[in-house]
C-alpha positions as CSV (number, residue, x, y, z in Angstrom):
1,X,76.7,121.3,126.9
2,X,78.3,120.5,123.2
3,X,80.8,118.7,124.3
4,X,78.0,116.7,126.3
5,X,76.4,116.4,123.1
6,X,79.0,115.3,121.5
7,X,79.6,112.4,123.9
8,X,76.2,111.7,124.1
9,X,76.2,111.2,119.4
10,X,79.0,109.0,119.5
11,X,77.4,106.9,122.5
12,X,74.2,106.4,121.4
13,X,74.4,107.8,117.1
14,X,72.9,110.7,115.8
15,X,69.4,108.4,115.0
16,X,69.1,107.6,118.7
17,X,70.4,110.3,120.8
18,X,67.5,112.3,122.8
19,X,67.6,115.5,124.9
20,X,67.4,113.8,127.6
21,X,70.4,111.6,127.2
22,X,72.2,115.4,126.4
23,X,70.9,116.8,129.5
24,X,71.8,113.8,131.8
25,X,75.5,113.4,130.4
26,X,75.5,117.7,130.8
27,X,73.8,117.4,134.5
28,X,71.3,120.0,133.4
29,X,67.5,119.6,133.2
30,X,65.9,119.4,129.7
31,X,63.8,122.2,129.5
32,X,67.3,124.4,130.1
33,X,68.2,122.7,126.3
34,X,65.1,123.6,124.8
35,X,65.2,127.3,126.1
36,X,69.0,127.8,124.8
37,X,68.6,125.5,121.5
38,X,65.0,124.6,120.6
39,X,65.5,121.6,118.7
40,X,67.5,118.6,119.1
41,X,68.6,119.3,115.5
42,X,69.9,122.8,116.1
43,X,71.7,121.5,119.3
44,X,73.5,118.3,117.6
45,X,74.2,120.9,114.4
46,X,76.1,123.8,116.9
47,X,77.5,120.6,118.6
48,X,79.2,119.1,115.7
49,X,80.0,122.6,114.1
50,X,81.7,123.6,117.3
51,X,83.6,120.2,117.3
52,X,84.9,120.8,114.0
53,X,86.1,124.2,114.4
54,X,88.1,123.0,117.4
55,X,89.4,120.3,115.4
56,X,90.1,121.8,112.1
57,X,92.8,125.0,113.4
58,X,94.6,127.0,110.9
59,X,97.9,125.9,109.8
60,X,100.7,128.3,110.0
61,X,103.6,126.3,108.5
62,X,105.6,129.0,107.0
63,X,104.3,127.7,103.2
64,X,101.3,127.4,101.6
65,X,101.9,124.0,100.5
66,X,102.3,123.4,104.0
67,X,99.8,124.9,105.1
68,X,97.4,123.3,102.6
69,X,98.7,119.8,103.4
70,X,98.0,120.4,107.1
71,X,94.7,121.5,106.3
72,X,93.9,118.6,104.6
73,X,95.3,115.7,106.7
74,X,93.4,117.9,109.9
75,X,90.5,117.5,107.6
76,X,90.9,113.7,106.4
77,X,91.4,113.0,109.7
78,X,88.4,114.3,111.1
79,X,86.2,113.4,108.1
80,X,87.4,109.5,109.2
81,X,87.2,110.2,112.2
82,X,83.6,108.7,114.0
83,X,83.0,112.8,114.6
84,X,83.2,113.4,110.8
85,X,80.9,110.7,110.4
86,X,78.4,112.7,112.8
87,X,79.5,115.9,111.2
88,X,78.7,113.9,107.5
89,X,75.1,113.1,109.2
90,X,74.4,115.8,110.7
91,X,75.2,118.0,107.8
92,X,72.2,116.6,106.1
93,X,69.7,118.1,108.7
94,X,70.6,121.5,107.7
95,X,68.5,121.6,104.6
96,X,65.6,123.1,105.0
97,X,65.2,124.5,108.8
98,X,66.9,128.5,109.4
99,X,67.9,127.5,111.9
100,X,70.0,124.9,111.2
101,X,70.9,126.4,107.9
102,X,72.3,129.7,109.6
103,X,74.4,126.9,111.9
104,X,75.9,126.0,108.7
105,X,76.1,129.2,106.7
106,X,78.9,130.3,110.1
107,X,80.5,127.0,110.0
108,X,81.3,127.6,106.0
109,X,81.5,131.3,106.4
110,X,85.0,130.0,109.3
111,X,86.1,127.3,106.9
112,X,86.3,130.3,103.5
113,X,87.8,132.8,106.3
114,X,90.2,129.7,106.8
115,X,91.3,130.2,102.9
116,X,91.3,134.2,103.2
117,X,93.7,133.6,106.5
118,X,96.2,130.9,104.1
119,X,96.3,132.7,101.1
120,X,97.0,136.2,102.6
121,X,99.9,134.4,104.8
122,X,101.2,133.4,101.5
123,X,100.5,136.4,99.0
124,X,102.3,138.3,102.0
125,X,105.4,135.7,101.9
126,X,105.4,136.4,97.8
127,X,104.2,132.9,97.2
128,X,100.9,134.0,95.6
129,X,100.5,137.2,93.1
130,X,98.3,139.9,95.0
131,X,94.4,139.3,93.7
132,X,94.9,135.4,93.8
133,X,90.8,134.2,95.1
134,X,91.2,131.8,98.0
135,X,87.9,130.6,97.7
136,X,88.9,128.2,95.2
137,X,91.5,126.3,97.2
138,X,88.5,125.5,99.8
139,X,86.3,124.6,97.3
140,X,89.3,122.4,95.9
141,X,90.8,120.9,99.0
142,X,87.8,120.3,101.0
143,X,85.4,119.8,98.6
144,X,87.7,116.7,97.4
145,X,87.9,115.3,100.9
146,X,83.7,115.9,101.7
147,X,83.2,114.1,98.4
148,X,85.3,111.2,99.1
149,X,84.3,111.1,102.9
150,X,80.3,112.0,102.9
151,X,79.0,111.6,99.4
152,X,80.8,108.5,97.5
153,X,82.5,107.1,100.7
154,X,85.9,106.5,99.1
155,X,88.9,105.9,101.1
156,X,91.1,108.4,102.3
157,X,94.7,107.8,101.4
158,X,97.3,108.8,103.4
159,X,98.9,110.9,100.8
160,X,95.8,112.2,99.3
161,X,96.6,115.7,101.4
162,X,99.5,116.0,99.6
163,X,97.7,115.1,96.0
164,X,95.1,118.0,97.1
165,X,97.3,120.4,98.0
166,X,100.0,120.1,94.6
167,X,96.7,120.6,92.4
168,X,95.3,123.4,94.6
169,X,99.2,125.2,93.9
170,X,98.6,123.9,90.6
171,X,95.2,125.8,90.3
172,X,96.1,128.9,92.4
173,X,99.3,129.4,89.9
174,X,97.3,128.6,86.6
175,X,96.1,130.8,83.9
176,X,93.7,132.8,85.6
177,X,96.1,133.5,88.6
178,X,98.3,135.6,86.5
């Protein structure tokens, strides 16, 4: 069914999509949509979150830096991708409906277990002092990228993973890190 959905946005766009186009690409009947999701908002929300968490895996390069340039260029790429531009769309229905904002309160709460998962891998190699916070290199690296992508529709260089990931080091290793 999501990855039905998901066909179905980048067919028709998120504006013109319709549960019935979902449940004709899925070969299920519409009413089986509404029982399971409710909305066509909550259904394109899980759809594009699911997408995303597919697409976005957690590195394991043996460094962080690796790690954190992997995570961005999985990131930039998607974000360019015409998925992230769903994703970017899509992300603005979560505003006010529980629904939808629980959707994305598990997609973030994957993406900050994401940082827990890179920054224990490298505390444990001895690249990061014990009690380093790994909640600012998501808000660093994929803030940076969400800005860019979603909200001022900047390019996204090739080496800007790289860029993001030296200044995340940077901030993981600065003042308060020690």
């Amino acid at each position: 069914m999501l990855d039905a959905t998901v066909d179905a946005l980048v067919a028709h766009g998120i504006d013109q999509v319709s549960i019935a186009d979902i449940a004709a690409k899925a070969g299920v009947h519409e009413t089986s949509i509404y029982r399971r999701w409710g909305t066509r908002e909550t259904l394109i929300t899980d759809a594009l979150f699911a997408r995303t968490q597919h697409d976005l895996p957690i590195p394991d390069t043996g460094s962080l830096r690796g790690d954190l340039i992997a995570a961005a260029r999985s990131l930039a790429e998607l974000l360019s991708s015409p998925i992230g531009a769903l994703f970017a769309r899509a992300s603005a229905l979560t505003v006010d409906d529980p629904e939808l904002a629980a959707t994305r309160d598990r997609y973030w709460a994957s993406r900050f277990a994401f940082a827990d998962t890179v920054v224990r891998r490298a505390v444990e190699r001895g690249e990061l002092p014990p009690g380093v916070q790994p909640r600012p290199a998501t808000d660093m690296l994929a803030g940076a990228l969400h800005m860019r992508a979603m909200l001022t529709h900047e390019p996204l260089e090739p080496d800007l993973p790289e860029r993001l990931a030296d200044a995340v080091l940077f901030g993981l290793h600065g003042p308060a890190a020690r």
